[in-house]
C-alpha positions as CSV (number, residue, x, y, z in Angstrom):
1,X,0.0,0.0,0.0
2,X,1.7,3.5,-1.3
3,X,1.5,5.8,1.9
4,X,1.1,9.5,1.0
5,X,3.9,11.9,1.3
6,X,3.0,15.3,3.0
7,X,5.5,18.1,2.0
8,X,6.0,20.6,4.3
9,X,4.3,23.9,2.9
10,X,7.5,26.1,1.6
11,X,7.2,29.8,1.8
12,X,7.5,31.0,-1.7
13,X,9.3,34.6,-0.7
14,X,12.3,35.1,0.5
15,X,13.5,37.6,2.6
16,X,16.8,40.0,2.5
17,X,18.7,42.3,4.9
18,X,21.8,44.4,4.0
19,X,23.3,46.3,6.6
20,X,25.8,48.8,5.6
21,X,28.0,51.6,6.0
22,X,26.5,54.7,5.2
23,X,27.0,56.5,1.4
24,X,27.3,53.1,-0.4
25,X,24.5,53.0,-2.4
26,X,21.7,51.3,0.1
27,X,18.0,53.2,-0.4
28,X,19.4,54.2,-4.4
29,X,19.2,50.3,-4.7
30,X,16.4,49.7,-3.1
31,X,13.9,52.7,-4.9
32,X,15.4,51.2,-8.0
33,X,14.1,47.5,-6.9
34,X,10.5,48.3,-6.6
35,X,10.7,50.1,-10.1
36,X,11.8,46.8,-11.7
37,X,9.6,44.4,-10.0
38,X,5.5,44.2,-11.3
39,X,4.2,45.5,-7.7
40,X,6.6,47.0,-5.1
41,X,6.1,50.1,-2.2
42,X,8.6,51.5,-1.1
43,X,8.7,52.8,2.9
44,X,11.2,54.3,5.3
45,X,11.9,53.1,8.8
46,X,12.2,56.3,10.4
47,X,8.5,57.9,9.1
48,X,6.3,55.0,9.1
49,X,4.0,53.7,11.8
50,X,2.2,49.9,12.6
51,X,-0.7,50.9,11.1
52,X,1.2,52.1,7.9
53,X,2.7,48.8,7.4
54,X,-0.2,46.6,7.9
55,X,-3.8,48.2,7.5
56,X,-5.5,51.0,9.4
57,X,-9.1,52.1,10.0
58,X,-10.4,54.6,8.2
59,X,-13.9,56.5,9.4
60,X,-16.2,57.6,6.1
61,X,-16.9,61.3,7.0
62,X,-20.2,61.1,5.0
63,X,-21.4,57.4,5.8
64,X,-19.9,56.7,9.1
65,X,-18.7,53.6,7.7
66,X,-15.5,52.1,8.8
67,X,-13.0,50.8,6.1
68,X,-9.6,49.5,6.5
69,X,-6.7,50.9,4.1
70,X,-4.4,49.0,3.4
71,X,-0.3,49.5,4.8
72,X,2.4,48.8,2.5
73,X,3.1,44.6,3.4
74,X,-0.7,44.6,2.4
75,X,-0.4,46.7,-1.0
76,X,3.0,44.8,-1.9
77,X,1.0,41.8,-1.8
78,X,3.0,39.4,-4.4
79,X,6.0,41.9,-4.7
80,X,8.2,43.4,-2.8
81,X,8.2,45.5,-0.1
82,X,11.2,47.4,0.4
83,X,12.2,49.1,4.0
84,X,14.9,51.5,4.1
85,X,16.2,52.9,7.2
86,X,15.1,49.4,9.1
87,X,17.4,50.3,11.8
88,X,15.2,53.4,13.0
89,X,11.9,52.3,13.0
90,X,9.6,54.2,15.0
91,X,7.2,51.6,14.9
92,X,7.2,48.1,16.8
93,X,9.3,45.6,14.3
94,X,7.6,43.1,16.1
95,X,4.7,44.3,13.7
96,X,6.7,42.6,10.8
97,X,7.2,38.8,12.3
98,X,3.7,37.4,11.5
99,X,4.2,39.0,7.7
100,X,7.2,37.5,6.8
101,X,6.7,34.1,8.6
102,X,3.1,33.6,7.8
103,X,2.5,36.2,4.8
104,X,-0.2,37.4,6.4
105,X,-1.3,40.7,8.9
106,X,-4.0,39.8,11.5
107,X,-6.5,42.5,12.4
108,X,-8.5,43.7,14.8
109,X,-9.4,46.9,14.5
110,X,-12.8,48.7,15.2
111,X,-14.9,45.4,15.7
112,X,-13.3,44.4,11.5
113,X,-11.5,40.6,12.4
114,X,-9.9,39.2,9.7
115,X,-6.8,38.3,8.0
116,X,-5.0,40.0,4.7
117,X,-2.4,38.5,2.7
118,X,0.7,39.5,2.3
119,X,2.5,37.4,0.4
120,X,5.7,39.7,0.1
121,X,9.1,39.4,0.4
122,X,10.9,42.2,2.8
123,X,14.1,43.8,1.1
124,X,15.2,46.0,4.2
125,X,18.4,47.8,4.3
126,X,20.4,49.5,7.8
127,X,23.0,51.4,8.7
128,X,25.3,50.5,11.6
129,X,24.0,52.6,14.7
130,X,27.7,54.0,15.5
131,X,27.9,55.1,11.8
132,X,30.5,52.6,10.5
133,X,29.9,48.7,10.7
134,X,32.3,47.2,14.1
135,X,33.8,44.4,12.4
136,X,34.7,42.8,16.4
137,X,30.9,42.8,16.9
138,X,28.2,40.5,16.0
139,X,25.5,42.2,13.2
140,X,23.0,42.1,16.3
141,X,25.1,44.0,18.3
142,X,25.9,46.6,15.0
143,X,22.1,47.5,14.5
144,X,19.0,47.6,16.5
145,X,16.8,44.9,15.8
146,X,15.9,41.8,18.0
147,X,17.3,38.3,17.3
148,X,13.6,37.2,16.5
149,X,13.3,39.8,13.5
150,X,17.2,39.0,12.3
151,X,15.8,34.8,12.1
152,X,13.1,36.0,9.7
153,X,15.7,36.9,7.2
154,X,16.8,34.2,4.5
155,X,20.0,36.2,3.4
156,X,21.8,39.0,5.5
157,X,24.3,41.0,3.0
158,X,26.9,42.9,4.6
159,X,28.0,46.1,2.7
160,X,31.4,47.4,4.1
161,X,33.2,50.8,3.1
162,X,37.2,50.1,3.3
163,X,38.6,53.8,3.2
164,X,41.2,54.0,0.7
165,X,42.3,57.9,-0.1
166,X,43.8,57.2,-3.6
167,X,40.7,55.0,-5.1
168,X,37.9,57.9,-2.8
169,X,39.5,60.5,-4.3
170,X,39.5,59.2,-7.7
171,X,35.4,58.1,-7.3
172,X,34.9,61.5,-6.0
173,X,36.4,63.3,-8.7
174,X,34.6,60.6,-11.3
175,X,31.2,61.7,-9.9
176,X,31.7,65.6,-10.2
177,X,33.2,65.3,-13.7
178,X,29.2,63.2,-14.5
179,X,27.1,66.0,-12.7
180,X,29.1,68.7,-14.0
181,X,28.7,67.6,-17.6
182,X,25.1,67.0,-17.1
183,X,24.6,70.3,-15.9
184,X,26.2,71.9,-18.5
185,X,24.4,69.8,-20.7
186,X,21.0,71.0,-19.4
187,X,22.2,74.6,-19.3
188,X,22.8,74.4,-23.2
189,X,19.3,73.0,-23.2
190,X,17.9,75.6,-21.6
191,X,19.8,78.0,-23.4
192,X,18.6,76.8,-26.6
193,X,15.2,76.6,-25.7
């Protein structure tokens, strides 16, 4: 008699953090992701709230009616949703464990019960909190978030800035020469025009 084999249910998303030293590149990357990927919001750590993350009730001025809107893990439903500035987070990360373990936001909000999907995976990006990554400390002990939010993450990407005055200088110079040329480029526009 063939027995049935039960696979365990997979999560489909996965989940990334990079934690980085500050100027390489971090939120650029991350705006850039959600403009490449069919449905992706954007948020920052240090400006939103619970309520923007998951769902919050909104009151119909006219009808009375209560409504939920939906926060950006709901809206990136089957995308990505992309958290700069994880480090600073106003609002309880805690708010983020039942998303990205169970891809879904419980509520109970204004007598509404239910459950929305959010079937998302979490690209969140952090700076150190003294300002440069401590390579003689553990990534826990670099940023502020609790060992039960670090688990959640499938990959952790560590994004380190060696200073090196010869190759900094050269890059520096490299990036005035672009927006220099660029701007005289659009003043010859505008001139033109």
């Amino acid at each position: 008699m063939d027995e049935e084999k039960i696979l365990p249910t997979i999560r489909p998303d996965v989940h990334m953090l990079v934690v980085g030293d500050p100027g390489l590149g971090k939120s650029q990357m991350l705006k850039h992701l959600i403009t490449v990927t069919p449905r992706g919001v954007y948020v920052c750590g240090n400006s939103t709230t619970n309520a923007g993350l998951t769902a919050t009730m909104v009151r119909d001025s006219t009808t009375n009616e209560q409504t939920l809107e939906a926060g950006a893990l709901v809206l990136s439903d089957l995308g990505i949703c992309a958290i700069d500035e994880f480090d600073k987070m106003t609002s309880d990360q805690s708010t983020l464990l039942e998303a990205m373990e169970q891809q879904t936001i419980s509520i109970a909000k204004g007598g509404i019960m239910g459950s929305l999907s959010a079937r998302c995976s979490v690209v969140a990006c952090a700076n150190p909190t003294t300002g440069h990554y401590n390579r003689s400390r553990t990534i826990l002990e670099n940023i502020r978030v609790s060992n039960a939010i670090l688990s959640r993450f499938d990959m952790v990407f560590l994004l380190l800035d060696d200073p090196d005055l010869q190759r900094d200088k050269k890059l520096s110079e490299h990036v005035m020469k672009l927006h220099s040329r660029n701007r005289k480029r659009n003043l010859n526009v505008f001139e033109q025009g």
